[in-house]
C-alpha positions in Angstrom: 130.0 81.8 93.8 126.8 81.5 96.0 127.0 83.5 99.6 124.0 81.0 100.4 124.1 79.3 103.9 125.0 75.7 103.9 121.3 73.7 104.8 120.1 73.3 107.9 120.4 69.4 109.1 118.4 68.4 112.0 120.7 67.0 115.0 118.0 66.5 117.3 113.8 66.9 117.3 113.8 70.5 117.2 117.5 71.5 116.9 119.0 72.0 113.9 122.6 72.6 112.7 123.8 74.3 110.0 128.2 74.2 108.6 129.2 72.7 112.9 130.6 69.3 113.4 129.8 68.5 117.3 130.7 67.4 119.4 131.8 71.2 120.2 134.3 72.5 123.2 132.8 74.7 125.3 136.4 76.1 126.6 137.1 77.3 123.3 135.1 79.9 123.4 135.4 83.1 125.9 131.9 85.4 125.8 128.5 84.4 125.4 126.8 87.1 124.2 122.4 87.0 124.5 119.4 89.3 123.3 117.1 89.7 125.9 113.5 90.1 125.4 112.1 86.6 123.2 115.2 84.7 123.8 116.7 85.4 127.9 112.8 86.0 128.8 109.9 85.0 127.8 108.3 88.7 126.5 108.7 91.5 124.7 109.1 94.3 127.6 108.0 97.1 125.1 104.5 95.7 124.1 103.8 94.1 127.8 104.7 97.9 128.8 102.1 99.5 126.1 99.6 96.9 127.9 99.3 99.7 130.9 98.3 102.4 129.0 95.8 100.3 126.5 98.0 100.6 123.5 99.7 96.8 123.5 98.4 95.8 120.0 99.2 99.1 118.3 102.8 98.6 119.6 102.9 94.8 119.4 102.4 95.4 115.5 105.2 97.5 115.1 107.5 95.0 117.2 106.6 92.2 115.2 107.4 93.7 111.9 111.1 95.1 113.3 111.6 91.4 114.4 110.7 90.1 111.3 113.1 92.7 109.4 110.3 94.5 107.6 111.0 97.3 109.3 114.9 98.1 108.6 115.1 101.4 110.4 115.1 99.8 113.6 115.5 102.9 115.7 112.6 104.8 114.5 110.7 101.9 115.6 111.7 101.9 118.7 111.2 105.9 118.9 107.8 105.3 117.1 107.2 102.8 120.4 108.8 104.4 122.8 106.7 107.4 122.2 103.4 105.4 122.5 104.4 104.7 126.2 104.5 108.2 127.5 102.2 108.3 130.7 103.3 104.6 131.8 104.3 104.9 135.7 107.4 103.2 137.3 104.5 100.8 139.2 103.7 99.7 136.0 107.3 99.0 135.0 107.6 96.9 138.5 104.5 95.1 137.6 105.8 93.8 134.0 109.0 93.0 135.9 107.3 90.8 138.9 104.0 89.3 137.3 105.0 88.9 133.5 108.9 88.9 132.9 110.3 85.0 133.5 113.5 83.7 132.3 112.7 81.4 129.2 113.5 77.6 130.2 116.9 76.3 130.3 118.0 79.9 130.5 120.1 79.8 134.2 121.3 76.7 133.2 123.1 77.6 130.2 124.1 80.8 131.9 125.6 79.1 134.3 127.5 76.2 132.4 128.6 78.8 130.3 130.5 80.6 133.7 132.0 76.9 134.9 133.5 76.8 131.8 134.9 80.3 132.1 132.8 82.1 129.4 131.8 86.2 130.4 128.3 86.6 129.6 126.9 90.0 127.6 123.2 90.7 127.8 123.5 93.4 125.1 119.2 94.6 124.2 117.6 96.8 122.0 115.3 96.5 125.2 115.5 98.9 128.3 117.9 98.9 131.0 115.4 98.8 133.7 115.2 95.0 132.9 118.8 94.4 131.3 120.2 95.8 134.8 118.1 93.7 137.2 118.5 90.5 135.0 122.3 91.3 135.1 122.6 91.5 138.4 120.2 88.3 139.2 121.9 86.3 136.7 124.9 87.5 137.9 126.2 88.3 133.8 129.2 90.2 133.4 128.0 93.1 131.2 124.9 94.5 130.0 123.9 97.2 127.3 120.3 98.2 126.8 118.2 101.3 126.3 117.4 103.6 128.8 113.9 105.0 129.1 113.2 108.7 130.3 111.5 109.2 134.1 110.7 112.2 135.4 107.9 112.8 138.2 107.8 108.8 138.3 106.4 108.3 134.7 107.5 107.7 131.3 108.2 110.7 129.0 107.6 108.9 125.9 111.4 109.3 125.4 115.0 107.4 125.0 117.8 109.4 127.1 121.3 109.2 124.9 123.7 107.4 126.9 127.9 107.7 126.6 128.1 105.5 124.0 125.7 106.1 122.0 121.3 107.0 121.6 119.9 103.2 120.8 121.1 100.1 121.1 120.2 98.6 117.2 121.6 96.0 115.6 124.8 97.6 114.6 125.2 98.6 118.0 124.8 95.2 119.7 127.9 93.6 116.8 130.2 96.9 118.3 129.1 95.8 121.9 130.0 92.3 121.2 133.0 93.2 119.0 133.9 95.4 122.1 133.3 93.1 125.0 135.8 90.3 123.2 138.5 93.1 122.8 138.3 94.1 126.5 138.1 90.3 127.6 140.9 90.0 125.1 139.4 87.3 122.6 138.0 87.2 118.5 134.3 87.3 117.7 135.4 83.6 116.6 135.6 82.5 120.2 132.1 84.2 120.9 128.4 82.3 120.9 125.4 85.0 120.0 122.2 84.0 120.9 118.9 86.2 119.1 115.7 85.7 118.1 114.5 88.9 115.5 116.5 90.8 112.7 118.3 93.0 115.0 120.3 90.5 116.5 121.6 89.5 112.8 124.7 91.7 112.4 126.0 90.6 116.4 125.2 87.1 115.2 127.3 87.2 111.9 130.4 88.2 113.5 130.5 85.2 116.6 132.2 82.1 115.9 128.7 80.5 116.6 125.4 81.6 116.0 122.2 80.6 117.8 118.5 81.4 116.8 115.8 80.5 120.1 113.0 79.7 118.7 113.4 82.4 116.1 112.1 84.6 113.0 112.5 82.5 109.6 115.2 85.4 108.4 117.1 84.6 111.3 117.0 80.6 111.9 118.1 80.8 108.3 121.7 82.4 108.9 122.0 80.7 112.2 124.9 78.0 112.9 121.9 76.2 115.8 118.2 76.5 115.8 116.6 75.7 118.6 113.1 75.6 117.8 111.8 73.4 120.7 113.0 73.3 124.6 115.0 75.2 126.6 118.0 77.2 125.5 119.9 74.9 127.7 119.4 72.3 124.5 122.3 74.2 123.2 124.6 72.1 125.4 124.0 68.9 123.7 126.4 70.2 121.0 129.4 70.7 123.4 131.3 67.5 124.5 130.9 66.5 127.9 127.0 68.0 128.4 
């Protein structure tokens, strides 16, 4: 028997579908669940960060391959990246956030029509929590997981500091936060949406009841239940009745 995905079918100029009938119900799910950097913003914080210190390419490579799944081992890249950064100052981490880092369109909209209709929303990011925190907290999103980058004296150490549930948020580690967050909300992965872009967001997305790929890597829009491949992410609300 095949374990291929059923083909995509195109609901809409740039939005595909792929084994979902809609019109969908929003209220039957409970957690929205979103990657951060290339799908809730508009960059990749890690190679925006290199771009301080002159080494943006060198790392920009090495992200582009992890997001592409040719890399499997995603936390050596991350180390390998992480690494690369040592010297970058807390001003420059303020300057990414404030001149470069915007929310990617239709982003606070679906956010919130996903809180009207009583969904929690998890930013869970193989990203750093000195963006995952302040994008929680202006979103106002319910939980957030991400890596946290070493400071001392005001600068980068070139290191990631292990945290109480774990060293790096990978792919593995974002289907356990997701797996996690429906057991403490008291739900099934069923009656969760994923939203991801790049390879690490596979395993999360395999285990929601629905699975959405903005404007993603091929590997990825090809398992996904939604592409959205033009538009805001907000366009994933023409599948849900009422929207």
């Amino acid at each position: 028997m095949s374990s291929l995905p059923p083909p995509a079918t195109e609901f809409a100029p740039g939005l595909h579908i792929r084994g979902i009938v809609p019109p969908l119900r929003l209220a039957d799910f409970k957690l929205i669940a979103f990657d951060m950097d290339s799908t809730l913003i508009n960059i990749e914080c890690v190679d925006e960060i290199a771009d301080a210190v002159g080494r943006k390419a060198q790392v920009a490579a090495i992200t582009e391959a992890a997001m592409r799944g040719e890399i499997t081992d995603f936390k050596d890249s991350l180390r390998r990246r992480v690494a690369l950064l040592k010297g970058v100052t807390e001003a420059d981490l303020m300057q990414v956030y404030r001149s470069r880092l915007q929310l990617n369109p239709g982003a606070a909209e679906l956010v919130l029509a996903c809180k009207a209709a009583g969904l929690k929303v998890l930013l869970v990011s193989g990203g750093f929590t000195y963006f995952a925190d302040r994008l929680r907290d202006r979103l106002a999103l319910d939980f957030a997981r991400s890596n946290r980058l070493e400071i001392v004296d005001g600068a980068l150490t070139g290191h990631i500091l292990p945290q109480s549930w774990g060293d790096i948020c990978d792919g593995a580690m974002k289907r356990e936060t997701l797996e996690r967050t429906c057991s403490l909300i008291g739900c099934e992965p069923a009656q969760a949406i994923a939203v991801g872009d790049g390879a690490n967001d596979l395993e999360m997305m395999g285990v929601a009841g629905l699975s959405v790929a903005y404007r993603a890597k091929p590997k990825v829009r090809a398992q996904a239940s939604v592409a959205i491949d033009m538009g805001g992410l907000d366009r994933l609300l023409t599948l849900f009745e009422g929207h």
